[in-house]
N, C-alpha and C positions, 0 to 999 in steps of 0.2 A: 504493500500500500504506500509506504513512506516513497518509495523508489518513482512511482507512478504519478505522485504528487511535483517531486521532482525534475518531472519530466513537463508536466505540466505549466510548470514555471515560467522557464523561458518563452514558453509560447505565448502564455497569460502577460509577460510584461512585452514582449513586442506588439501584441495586438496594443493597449495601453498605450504605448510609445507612437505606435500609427494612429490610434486614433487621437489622442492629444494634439501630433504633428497636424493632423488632418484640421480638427478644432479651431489650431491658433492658424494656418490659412486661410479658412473660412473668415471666420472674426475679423482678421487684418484685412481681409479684403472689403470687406463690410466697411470697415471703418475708414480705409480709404475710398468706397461709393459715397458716403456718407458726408466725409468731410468734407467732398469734391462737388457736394450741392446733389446729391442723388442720384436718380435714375438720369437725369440731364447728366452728370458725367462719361454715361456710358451712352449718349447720343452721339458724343465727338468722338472723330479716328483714334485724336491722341488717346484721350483717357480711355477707351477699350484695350489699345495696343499697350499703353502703362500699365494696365491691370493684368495684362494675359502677361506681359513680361516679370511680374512682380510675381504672381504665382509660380512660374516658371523657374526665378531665382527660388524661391524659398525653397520648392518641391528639390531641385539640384542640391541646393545646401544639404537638406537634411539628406537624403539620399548621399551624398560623396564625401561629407564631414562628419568625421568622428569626433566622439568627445575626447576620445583617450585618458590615459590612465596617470592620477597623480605621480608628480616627478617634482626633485628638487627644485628642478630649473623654471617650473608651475608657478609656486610659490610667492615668489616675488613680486608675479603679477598678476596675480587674481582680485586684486581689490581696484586694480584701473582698470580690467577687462570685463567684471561685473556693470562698474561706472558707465563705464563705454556703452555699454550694451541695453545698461537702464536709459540714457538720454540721448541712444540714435532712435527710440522707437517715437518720443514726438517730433523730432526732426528729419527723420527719414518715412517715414508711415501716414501722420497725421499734418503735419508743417507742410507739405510739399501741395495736398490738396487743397487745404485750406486757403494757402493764397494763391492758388490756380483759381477756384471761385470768388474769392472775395476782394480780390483787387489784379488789377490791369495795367498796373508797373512795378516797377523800374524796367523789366522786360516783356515784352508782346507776346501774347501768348497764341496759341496756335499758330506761331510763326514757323519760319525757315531752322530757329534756334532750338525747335520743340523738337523738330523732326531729327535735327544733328541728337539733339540729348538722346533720342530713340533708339540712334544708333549706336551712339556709347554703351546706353544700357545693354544693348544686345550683344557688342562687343568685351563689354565688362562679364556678362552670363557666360560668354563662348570661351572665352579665358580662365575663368574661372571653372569650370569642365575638366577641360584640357588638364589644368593643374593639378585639380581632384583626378582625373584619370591617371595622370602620371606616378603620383604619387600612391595611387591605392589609396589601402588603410592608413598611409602615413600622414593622411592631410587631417590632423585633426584641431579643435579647438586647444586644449592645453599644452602645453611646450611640452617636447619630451620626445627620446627617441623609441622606437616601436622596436620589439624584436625581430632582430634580422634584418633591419633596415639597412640600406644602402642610399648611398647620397646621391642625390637626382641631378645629372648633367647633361639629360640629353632635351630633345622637344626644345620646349620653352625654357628649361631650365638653363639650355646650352647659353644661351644670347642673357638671360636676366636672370640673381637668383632669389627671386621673392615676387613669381607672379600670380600667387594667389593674392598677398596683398594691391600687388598693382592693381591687376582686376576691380579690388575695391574699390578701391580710389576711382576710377575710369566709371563703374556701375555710378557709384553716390553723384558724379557730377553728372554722368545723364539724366540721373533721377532728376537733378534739381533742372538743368533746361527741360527737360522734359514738357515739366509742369511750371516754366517761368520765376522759380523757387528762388528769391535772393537768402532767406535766410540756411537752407539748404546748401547751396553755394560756397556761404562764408563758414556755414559747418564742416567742409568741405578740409579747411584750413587744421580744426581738431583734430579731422581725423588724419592728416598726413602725419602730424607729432607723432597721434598715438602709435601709429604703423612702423613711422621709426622707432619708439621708444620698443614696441615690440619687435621689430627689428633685431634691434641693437641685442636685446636676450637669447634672440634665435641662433644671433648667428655667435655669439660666447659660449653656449651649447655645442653647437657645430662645431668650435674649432677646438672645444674639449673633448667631442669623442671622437672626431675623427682628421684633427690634427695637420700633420703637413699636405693629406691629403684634399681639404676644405681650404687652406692658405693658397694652394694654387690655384683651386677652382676660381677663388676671391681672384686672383691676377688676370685670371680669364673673364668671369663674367659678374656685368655689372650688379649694383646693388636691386633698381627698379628700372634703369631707363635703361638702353642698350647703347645710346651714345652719351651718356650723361652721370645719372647718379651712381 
């Protein structure tokens, strides 16, 4: 009996896990119809094609990121990544539709700049994929290396080594042209600190487990930009 119960378990907490995931998609999506003036949100191209793109990240997320498993190198930054993650959801979620309906500047909205942000986002999604795919199980939220892991030089990782965060940064700014979003935008500026400041942990990690081999790669490939940082 106890054995059978056990068995039970992991199936009990994944169903749980999907439907929760399922839940907060629904809900966020709600809430960005909502904030975005209603069902008149989903009369415009944009706001249909933000919403389907927005579900799209989230369902990728959950599906390619793992949590993974407490590590020293975790620690240090669980209380700015918590942080982080409490004050992008009015800023990234609820901020971006609000002033798409409720005001019509500093940027024009269903313009030329809507349509670029569109493709950002989809390019920040496509990146973000790729990275989760290259990486497997190793792409996950808490710092830390996975057993068996191997350092990722090839794909995207050849040319840049931190395209999961680029991606971000790329998604958050088409969110805000998107939807016209000045405050979204200037959030835009947080979250590049935060990226480095996580950054800067990843890659101390990095060159503590895997040493002269990670110092070279550093000589070869950039931080985020491939001619640049």
């Amino acid at each position: 009996m106890k054995s059978k119960i056990n068995e039970i378990k992991p199936g009990i907490k994944l169903f749980l896990d999907v439907l929760g995931r399922f839940i907060y998609i629904i809900s966020s999506s709600l809430i960005i119809i909502f904030a975005g003036g209603g069902l008149a949100f989903l009369d415009k191209p944009i706001g249909v094609i933000y919403l389907i793109l927005w579900i799209s990240w989230w369902t990728i997320t959950f599906i390619g990121r793992q949590r993974g498993k407490e590590t020293e190198y975790n620690k240090g930054q669980k209380i700015l990544v918590t942080f982080s993650g409490f004050i992008s959801v009015p800023f990234l979620v609820i901020i971006p539709s609000l002033e798409y309906f409720y005001f019509d500047w500093p940027i024009p909205r269903d313009g030329f700049l809507s349509w670029v942000g569109l493709v950002l986002f989809v390019s920040g999604i496509l990146m973000q994929s790729i990275a989760m795919w290259q990486l497997r199980g190793s792409y996950t939220v808490r710092i830390g290396i996975q057993p068996e892991q191997h350092l990722a030089k090839t794909g995207l990782y050849r040319l840049i080594r931190h395209p999961g965060h680029l991606s971000y940064i790329i998604s958050i700014i088409g969110i805000g042209l998107s939807l016209s979003s000045l405050l979204t935008l200037i959030f835009v500026v947080f979250i590049v600190y935060f990226i480095l400041w996580r950054i800067k942990g990843e890659e101390e990690m990095l060159l503590a487990e895997f040493g002269d081999e990670y110092r070279t790669y550093i000589n070869r490939a950039k931080r985020l930009i491939a001619l640049a940082i």
